[in-house]
Biopython code that builds the backbone (N, CA, C, O; Angstrom):
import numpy as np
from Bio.PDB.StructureBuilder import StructureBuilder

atoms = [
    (1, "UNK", "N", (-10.108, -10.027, -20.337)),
    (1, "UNK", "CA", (-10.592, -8.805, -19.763)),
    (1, "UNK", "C", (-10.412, -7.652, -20.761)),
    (1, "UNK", "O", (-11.239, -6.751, -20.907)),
    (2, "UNK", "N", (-9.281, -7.759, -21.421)),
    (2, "UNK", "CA", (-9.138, -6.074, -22.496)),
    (2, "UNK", "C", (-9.544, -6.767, -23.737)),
    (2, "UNK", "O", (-9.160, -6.183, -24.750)),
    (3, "UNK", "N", (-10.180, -7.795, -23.926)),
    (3, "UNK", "CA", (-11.192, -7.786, -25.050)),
    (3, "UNK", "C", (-12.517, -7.396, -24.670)),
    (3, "UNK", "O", (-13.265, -6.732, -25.388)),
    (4, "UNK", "N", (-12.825, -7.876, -23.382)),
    (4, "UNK", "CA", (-13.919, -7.065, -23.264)),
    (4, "UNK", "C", (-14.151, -5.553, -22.863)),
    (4, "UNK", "O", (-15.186, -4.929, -23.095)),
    (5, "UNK", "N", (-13.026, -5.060, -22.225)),
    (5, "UNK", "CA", (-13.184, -3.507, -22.281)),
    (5, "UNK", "C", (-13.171, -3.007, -23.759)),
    (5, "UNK", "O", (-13.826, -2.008, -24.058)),
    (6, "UNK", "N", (-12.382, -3.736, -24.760)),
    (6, "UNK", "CA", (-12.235, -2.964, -26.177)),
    (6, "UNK", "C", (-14.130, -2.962, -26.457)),
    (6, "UNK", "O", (-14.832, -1.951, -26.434)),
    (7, "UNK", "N", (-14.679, -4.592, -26.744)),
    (7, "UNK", "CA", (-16.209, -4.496, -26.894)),
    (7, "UNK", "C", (-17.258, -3.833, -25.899)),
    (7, "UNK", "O", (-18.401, -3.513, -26.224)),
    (8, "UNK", "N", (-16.561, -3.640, -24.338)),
    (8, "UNK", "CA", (-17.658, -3.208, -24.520)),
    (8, "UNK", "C", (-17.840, -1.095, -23.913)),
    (8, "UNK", "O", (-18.774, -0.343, -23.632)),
    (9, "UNK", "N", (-16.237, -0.985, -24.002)),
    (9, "UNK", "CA", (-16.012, 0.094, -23.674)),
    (9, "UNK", "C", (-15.571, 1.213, -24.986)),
    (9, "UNK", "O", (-15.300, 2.413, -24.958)),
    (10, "UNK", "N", (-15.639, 0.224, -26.104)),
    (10, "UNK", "CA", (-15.094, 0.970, -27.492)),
    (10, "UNK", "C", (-13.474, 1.607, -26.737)),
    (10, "UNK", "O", (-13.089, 2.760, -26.542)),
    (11, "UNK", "N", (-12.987, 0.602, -26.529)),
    (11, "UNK", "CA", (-11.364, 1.017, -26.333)),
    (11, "UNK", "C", (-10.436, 0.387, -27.016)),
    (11, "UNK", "O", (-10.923, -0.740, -27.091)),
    (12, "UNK", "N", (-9.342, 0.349, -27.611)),
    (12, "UNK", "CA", (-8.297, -0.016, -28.527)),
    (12, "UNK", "C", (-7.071, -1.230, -27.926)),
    (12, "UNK", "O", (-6.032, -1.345, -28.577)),
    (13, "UNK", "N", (-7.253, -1.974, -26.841)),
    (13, "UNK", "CA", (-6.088, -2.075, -26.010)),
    (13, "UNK", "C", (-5.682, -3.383, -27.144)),
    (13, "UNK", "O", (-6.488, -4.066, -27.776)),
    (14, "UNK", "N", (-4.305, -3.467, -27.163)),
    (14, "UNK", "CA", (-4.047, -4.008, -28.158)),
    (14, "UNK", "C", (-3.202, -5.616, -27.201)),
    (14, "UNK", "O", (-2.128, -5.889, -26.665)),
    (15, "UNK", "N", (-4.301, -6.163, -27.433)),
    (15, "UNK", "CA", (-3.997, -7.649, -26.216)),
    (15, "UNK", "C", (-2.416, -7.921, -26.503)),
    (15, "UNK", "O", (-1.596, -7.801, -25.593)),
    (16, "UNK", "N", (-2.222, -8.112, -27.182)),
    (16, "UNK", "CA", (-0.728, -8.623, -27.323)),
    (16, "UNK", "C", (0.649, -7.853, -26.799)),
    (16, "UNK", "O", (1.776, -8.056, -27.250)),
    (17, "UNK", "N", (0.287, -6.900, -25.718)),
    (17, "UNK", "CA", (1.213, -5.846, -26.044)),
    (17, "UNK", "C", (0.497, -5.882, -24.204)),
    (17, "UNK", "O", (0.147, -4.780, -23.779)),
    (18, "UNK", "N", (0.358, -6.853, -23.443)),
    (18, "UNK", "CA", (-0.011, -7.292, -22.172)),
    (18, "UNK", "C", (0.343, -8.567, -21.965)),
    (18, "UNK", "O", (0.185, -9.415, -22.843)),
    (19, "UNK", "N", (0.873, -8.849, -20.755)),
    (19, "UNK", "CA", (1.195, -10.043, -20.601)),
    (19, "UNK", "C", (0.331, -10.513, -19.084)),
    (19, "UNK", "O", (0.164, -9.561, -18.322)),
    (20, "UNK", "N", (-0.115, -11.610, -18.687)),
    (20, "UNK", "CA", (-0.583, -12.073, -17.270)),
    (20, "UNK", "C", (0.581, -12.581, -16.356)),
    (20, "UNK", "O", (1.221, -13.628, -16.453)),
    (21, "UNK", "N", (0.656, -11.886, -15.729)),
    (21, "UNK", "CA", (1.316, -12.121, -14.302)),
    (21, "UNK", "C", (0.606, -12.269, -13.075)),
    (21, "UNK", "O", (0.002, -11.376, -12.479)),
    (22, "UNK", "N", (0.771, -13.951, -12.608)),
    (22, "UNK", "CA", (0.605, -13.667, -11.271)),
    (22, "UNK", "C", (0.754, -14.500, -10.387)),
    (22, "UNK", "O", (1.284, -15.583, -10.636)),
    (23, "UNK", "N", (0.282, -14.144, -9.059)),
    (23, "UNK", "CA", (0.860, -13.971, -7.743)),
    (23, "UNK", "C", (0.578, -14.979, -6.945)),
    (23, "UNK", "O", (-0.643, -14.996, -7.094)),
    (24, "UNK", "N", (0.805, -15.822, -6.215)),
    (24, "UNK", "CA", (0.541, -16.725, -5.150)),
    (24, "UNK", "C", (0.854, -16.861, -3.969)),
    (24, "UNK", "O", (1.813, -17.615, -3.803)),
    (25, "UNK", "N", (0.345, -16.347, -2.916)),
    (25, "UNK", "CA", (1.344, -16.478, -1.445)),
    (25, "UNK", "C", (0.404, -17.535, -0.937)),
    (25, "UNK", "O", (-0.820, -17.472, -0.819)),
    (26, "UNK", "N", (1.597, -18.963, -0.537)),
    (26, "UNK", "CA", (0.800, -19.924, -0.018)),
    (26, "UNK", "C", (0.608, -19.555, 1.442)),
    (26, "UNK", "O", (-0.112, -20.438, 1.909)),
    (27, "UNK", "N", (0.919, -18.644, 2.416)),
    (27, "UNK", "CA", (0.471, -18.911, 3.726)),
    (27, "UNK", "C", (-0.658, -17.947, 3.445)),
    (27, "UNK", "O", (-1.185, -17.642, 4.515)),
    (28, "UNK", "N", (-1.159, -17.425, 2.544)),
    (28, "UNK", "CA", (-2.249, -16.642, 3.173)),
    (28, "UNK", "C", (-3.768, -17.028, 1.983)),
    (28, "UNK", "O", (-4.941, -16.662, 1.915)),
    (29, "UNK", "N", (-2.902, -17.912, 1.248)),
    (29, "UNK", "CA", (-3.856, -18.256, 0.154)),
    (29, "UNK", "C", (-4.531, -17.121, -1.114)),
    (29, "UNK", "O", (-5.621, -17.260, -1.669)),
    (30, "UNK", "N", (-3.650, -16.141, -1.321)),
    (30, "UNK", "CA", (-4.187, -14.799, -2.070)),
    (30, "UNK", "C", (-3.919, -15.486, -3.290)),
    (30, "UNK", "O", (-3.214, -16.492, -3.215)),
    (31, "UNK", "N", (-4.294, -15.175, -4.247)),
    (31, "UNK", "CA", (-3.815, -15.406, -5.584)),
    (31, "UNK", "C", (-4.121, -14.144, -6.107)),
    (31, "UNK", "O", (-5.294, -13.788, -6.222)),
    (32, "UNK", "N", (-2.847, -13.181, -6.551)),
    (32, "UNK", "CA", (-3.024, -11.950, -7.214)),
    (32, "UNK", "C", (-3.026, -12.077, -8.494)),
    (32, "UNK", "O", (-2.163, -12.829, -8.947)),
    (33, "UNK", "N", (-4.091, -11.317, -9.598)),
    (33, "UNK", "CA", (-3.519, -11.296, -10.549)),
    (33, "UNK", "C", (-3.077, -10.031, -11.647)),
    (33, "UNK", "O", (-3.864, -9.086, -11.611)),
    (34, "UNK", "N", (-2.274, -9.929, -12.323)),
    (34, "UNK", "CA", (-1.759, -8.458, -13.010)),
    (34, "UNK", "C", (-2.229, -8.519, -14.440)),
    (34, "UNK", "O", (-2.837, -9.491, -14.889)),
    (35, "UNK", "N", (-1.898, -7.349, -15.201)),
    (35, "UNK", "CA", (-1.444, -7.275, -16.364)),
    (35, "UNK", "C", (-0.773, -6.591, -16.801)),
    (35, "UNK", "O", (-1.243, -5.453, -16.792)),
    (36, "UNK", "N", (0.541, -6.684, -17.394)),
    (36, "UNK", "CA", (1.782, -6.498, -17.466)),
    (36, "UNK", "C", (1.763, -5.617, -18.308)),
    (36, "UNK", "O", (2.836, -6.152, -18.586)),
    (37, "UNK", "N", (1.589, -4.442, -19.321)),
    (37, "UNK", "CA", (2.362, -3.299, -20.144)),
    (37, "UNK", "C", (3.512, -4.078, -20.760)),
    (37, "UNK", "O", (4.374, -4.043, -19.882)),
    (38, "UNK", "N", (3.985, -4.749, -21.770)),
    (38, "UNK", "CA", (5.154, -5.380, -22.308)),
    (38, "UNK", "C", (5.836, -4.431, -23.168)),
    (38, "UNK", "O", (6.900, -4.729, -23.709)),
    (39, "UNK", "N", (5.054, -2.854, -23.382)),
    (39, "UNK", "CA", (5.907, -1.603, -24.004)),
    (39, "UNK", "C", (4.846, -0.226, -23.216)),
    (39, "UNK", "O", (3.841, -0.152, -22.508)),
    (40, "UNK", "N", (5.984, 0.848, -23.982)),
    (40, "UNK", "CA", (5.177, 2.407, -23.610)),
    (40, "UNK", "C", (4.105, 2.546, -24.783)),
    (40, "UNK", "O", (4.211, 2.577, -26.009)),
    (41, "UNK", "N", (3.358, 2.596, -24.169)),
    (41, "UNK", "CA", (1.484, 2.710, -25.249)),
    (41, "UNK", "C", (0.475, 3.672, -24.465)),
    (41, "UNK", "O", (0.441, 4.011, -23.282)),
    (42, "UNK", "N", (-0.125, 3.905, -25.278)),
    (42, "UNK", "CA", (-1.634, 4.418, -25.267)),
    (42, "UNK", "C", (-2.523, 4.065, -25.487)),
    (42, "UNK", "O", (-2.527, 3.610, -26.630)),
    (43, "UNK", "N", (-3.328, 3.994, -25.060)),
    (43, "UNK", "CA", (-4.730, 3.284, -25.291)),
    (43, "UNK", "C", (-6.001, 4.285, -25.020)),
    (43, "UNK", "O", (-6.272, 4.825, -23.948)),
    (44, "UNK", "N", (-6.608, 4.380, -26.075)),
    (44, "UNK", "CA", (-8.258, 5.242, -25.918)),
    (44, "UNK", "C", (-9.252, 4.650, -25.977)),
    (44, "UNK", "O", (-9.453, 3.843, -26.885)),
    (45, "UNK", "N", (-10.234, 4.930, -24.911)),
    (45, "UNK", "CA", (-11.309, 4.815, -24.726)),
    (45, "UNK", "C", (-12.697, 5.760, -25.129)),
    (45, "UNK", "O", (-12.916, 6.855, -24.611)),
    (46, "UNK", "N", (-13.172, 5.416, -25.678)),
    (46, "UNK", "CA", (-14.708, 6.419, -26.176)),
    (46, "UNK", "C", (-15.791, 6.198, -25.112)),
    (46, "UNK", "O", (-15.787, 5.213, -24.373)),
    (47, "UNK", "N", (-16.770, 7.221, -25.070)),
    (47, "UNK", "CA", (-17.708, 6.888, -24.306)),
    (47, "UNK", "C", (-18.366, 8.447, -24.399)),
    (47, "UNK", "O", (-17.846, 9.461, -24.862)),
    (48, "UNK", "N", (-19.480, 8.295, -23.889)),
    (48, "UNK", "CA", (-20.595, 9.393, -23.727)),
    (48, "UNK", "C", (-20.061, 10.762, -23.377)),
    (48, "UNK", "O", (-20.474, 11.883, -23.674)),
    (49, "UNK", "N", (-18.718, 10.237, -22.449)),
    (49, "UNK", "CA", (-18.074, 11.648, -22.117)),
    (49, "UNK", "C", (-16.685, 12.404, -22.776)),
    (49, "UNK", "O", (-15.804, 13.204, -22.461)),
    (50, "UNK", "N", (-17.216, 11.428, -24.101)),
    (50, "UNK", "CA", (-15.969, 11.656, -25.093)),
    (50, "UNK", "C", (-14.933, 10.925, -25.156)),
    (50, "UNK", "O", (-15.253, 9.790, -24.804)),
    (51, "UNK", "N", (-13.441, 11.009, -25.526)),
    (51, "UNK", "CA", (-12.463, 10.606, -25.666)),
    (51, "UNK", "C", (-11.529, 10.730, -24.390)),
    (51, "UNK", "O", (-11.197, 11.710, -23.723)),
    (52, "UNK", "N", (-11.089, 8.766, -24.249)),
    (52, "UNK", "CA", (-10.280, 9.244, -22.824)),
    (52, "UNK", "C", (-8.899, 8.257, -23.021)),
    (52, "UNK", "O", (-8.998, 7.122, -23.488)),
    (53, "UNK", "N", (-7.742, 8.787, -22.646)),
    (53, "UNK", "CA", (-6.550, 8.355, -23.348)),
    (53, "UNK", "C", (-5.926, 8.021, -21.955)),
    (53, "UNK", "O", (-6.016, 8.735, -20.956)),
    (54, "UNK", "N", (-5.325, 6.905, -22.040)),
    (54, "UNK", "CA", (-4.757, 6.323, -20.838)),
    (54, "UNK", "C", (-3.294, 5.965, -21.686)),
    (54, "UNK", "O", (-3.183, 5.446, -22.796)),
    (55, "UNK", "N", (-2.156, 6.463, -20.696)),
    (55, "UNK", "CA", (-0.701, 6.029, -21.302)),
    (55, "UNK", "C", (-0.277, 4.857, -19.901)),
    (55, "UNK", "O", (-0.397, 4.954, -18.679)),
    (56, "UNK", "N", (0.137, 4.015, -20.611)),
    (56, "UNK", "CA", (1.072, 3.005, -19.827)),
    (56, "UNK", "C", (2.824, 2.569, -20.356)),
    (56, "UNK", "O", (3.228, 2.236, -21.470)),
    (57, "UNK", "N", (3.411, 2.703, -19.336)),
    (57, "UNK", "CA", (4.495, 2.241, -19.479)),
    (57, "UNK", "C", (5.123, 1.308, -19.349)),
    (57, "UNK", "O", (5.138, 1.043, -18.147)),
    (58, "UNK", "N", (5.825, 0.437, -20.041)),
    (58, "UNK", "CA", (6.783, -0.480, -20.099)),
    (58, "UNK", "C", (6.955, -0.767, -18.555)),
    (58, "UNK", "O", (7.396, -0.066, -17.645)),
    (59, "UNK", "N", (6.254, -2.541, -18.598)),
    (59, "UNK", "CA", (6.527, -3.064, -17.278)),
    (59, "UNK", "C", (5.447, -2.572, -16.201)),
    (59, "UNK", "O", (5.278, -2.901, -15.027)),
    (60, "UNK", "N", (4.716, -1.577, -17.108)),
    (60, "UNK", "CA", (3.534, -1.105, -15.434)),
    (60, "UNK", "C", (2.144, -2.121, -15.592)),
    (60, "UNK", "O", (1.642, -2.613, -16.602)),
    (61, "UNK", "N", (1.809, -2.197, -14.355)),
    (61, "UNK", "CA", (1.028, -2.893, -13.938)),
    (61, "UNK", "C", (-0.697, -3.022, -13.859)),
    (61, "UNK", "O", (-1.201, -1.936, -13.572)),
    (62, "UNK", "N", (-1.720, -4.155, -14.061)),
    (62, "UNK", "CA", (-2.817, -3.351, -14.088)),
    (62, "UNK", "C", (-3.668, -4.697, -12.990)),
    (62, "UNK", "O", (-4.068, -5.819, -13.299)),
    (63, "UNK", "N", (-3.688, -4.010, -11.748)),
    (63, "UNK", "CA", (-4.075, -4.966, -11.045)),
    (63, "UNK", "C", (-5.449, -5.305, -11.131)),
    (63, "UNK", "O", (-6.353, -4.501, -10.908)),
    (64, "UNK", "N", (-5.693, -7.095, -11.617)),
    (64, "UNK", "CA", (-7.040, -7.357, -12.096)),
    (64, "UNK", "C", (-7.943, -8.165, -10.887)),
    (64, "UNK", "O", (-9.072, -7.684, -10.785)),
    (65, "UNK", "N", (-7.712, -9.108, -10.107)),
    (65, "UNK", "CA", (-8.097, -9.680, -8.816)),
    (65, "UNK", "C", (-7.374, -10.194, -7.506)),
    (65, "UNK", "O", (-6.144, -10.166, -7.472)),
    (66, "UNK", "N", (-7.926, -10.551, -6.683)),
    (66, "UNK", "CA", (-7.755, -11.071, -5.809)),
    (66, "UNK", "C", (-8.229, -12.585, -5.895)),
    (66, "UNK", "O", (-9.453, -12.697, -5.960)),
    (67, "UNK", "N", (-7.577, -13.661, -5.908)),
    (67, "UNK", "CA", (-8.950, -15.294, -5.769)),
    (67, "UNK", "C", (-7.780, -15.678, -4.304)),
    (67, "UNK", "O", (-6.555, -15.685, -4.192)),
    (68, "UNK", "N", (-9.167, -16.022, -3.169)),
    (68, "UNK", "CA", (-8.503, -16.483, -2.175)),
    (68, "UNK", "C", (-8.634, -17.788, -2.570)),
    (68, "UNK", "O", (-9.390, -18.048, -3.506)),
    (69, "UNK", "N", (-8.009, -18.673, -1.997)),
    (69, "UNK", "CA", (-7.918, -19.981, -1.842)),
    (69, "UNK", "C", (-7.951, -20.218, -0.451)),
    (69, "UNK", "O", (-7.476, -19.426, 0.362)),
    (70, "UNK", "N", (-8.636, -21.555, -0.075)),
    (70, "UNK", "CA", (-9.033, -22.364, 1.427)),
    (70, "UNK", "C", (-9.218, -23.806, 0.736)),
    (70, "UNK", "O", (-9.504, -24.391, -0.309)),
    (71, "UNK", "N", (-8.867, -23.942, 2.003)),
    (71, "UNK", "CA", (-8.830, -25.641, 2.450)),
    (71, "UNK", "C", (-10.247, -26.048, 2.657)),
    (71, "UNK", "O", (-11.156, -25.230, 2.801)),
    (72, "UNK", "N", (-10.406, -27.357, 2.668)),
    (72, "UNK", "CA", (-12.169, -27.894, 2.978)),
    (72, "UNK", "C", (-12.225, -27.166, 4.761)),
    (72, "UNK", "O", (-12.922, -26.159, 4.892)),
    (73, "UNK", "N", (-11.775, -27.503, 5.535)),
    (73, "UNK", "CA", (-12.046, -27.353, 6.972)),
    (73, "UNK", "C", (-12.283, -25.623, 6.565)),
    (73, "UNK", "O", (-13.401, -25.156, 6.347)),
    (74, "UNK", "N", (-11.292, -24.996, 6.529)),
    (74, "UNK", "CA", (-11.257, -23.843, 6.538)),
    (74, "UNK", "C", (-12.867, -23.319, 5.950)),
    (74, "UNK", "O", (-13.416, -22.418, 6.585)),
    (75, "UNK", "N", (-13.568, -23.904, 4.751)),
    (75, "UNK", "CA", (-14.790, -23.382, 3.712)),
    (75, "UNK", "C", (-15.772, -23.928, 4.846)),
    (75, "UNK", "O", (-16.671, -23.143, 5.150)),
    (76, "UNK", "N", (-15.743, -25.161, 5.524)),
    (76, "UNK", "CA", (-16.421, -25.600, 6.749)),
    (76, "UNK", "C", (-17.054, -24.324, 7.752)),
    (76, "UNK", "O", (-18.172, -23.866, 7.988)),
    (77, "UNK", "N", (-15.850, -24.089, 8.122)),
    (77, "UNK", "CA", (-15.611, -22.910, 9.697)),
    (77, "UNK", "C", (-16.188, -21.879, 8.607)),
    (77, "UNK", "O", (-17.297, -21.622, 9.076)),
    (78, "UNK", "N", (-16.061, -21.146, 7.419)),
    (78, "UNK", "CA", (-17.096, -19.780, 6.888)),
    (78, "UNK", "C", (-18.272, -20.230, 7.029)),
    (78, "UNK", "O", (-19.000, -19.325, 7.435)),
    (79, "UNK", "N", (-18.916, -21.370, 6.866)),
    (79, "UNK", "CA", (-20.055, -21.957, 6.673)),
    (79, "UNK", "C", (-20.802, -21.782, 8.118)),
    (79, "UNK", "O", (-21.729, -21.008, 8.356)),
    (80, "UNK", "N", (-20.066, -22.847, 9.179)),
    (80, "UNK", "CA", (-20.592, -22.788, 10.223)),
    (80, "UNK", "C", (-20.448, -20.714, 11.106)),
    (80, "UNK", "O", (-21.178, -20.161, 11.928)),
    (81, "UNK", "N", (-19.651, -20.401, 10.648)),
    (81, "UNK", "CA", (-19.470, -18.863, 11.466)),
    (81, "UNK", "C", (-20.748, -18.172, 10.808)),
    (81, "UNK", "O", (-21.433, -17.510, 11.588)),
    (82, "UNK", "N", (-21.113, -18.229, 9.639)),
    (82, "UNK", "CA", (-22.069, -17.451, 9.147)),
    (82, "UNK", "C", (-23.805, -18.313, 9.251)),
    (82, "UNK", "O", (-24.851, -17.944, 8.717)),
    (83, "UNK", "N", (-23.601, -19.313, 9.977)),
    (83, "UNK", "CA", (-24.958, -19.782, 10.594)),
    (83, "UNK", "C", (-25.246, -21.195, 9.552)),
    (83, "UNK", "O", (-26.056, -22.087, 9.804)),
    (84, "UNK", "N", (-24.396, -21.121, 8.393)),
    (84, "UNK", "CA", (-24.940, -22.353, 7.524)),
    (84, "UNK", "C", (-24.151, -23.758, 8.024)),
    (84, "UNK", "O", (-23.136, -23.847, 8.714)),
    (85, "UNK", "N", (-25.017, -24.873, 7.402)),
    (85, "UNK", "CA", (-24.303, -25.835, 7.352)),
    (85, "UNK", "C", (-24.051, -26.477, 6.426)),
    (85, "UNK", "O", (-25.042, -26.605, 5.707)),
    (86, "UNK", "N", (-22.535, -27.340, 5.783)),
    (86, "UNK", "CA", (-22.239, -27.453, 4.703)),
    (86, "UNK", "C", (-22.984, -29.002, 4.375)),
    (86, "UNK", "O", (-23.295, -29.658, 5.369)),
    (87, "UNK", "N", (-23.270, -29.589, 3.015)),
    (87, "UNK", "CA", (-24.346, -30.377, 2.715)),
    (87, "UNK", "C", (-23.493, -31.050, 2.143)),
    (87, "UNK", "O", (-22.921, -32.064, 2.543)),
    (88, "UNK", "N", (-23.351, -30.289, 0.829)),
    (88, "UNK", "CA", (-22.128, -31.253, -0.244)),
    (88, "UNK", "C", (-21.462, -30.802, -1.014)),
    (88, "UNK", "O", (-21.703, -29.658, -1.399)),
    (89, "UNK", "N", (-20.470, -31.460, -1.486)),
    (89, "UNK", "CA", (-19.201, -30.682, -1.848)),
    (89, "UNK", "C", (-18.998, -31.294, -3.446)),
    (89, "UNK", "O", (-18.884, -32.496, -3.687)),
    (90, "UNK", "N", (-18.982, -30.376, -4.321)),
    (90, "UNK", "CA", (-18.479, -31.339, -5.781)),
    (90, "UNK", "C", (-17.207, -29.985, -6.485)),
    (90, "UNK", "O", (-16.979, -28.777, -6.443)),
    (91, "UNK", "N", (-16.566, -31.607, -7.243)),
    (91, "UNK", "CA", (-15.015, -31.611, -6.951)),
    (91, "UNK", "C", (-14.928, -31.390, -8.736)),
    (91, "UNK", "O", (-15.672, -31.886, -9.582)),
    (92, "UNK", "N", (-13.794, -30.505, -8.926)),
    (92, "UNK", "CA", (-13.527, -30.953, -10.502)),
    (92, "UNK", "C", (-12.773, -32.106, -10.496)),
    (92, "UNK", "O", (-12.494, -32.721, -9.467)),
    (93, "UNK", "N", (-12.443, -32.414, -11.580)),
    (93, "UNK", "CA", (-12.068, -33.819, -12.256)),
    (93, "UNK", "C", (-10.853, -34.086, -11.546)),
    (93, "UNK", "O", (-10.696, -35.232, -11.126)),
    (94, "UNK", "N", (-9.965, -33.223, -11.339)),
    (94, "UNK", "CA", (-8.535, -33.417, -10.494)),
    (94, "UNK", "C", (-8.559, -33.269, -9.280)),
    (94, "UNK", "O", (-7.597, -33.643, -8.611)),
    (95, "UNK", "N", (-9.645, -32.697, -8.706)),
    (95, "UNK", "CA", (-9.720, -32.702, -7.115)),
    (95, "UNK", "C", (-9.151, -31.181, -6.642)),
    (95, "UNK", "O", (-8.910, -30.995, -5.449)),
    (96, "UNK", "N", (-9.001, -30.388, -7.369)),
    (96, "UNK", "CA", (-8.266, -29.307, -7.343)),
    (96, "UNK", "C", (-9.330, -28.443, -6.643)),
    (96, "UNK", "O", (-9.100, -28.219, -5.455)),
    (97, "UNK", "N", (-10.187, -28.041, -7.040)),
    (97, "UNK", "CA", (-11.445, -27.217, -6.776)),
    (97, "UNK", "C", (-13.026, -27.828, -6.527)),
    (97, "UNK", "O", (-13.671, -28.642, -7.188)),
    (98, "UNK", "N", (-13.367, -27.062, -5.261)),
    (98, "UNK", "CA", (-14.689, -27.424, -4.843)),
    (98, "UNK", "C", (-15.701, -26.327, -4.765)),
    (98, "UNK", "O", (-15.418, -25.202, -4.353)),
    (99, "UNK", "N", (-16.768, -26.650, -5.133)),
    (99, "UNK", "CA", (-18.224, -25.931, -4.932)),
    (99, "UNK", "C", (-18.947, -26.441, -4.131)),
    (99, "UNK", "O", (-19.415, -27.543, -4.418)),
    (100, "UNK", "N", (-19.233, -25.916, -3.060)),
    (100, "UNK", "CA", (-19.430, -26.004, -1.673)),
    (100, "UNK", "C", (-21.222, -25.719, -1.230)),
    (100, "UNK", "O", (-21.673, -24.714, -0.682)),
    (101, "UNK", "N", (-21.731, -26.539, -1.526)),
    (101, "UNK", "CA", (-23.249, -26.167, -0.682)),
    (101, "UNK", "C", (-23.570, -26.182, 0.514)),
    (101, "UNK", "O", (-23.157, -27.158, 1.140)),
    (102, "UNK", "N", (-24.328, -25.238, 1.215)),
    (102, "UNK", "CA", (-24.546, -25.152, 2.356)),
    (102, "UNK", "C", (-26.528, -24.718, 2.391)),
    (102, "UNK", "O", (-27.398, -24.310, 1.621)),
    (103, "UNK", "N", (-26.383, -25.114, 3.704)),
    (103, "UNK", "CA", (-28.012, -25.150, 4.341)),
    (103, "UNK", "C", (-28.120, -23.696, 5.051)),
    (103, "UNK", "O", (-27.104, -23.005, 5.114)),
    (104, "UNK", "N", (-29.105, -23.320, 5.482)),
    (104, "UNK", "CA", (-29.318, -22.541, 6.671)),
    (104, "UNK", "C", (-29.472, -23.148, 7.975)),
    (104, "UNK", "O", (-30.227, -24.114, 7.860)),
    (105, "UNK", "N", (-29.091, -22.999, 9.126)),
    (105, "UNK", "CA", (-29.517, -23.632, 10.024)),
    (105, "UNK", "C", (-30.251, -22.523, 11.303)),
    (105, "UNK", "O", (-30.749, -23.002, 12.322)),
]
sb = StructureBuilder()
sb.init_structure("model")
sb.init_model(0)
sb.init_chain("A")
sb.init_seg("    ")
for serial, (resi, resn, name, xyz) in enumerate(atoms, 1):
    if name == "N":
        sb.init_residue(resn, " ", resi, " ")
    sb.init_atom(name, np.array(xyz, "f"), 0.0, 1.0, " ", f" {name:<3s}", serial, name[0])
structure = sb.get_structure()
C-alpha cells in the first residue's frame, strides 16, 4: 500500500520504517489490518494542492482494512437473503478460501 501511495501520490513513505500488524477476532470473523509507525517520522506528499506533510509517531497506527471471514453455510444464507442462489464454489489449493458463484433466482 505505501509503495503505491509513494507512486502514485508522489509521497516519500519510507516502507521500512512500517511494520503490518494484524488483527483477528474469531467470534466475529473481522480480520483487522494496521500499519505500525516503527519510529517518529514525516512523510510528504505532493499534489496539485501543493505540499502536504503528515508526522507519525512511534508505535501509531494506520488503519488499512477490514476482511470479514464466513463459513460456507454462513456465504449460503448472504446468497439466499439477497435473492441469489449459490451454483459453485472453487477452493484454493489448501481449502482455506472460496469463490462463491451465485445465480439470480
Amino acid at each position: 500500500m505505501l509503495q503505491r501511495i509513494n507512486r502514485e501520490l508522489n509521497a516519500n513513505f519510507d516502507i521500512g520504517q512500517f511494520e503490518h500488524f494484524p488483527v483477528y477476532d474469531r467470534v466475529s470473523g473481522a480480520c483487522k489490518s494496521y500499519l505500525i509507525s516503527m519510529a517518529d517520522q514525516q512523510v510528504t506528499l505532493w499534489s496539485d494542492g501543493g505540499e502536504q506533510r503528515i508526522r507519525f509517531v512511534r508505535n501509531e497506527e494506520i488503519f488499512m482494512e477490514i476482511s470479514q471471514k464466513y463459513r460456507i453455510d454462513q456465504v449460503d444464507h448472504l446468497a439466499y437473503g439477497a435473492f441469489f442462489k449459490p451454483v459453485q464454489r472453487f477452493y484454493d489449493n489448501r481449502g482455506w478460501f472460496v469463490d462463491a458463484l451465485w445465480c439470480a433466482v
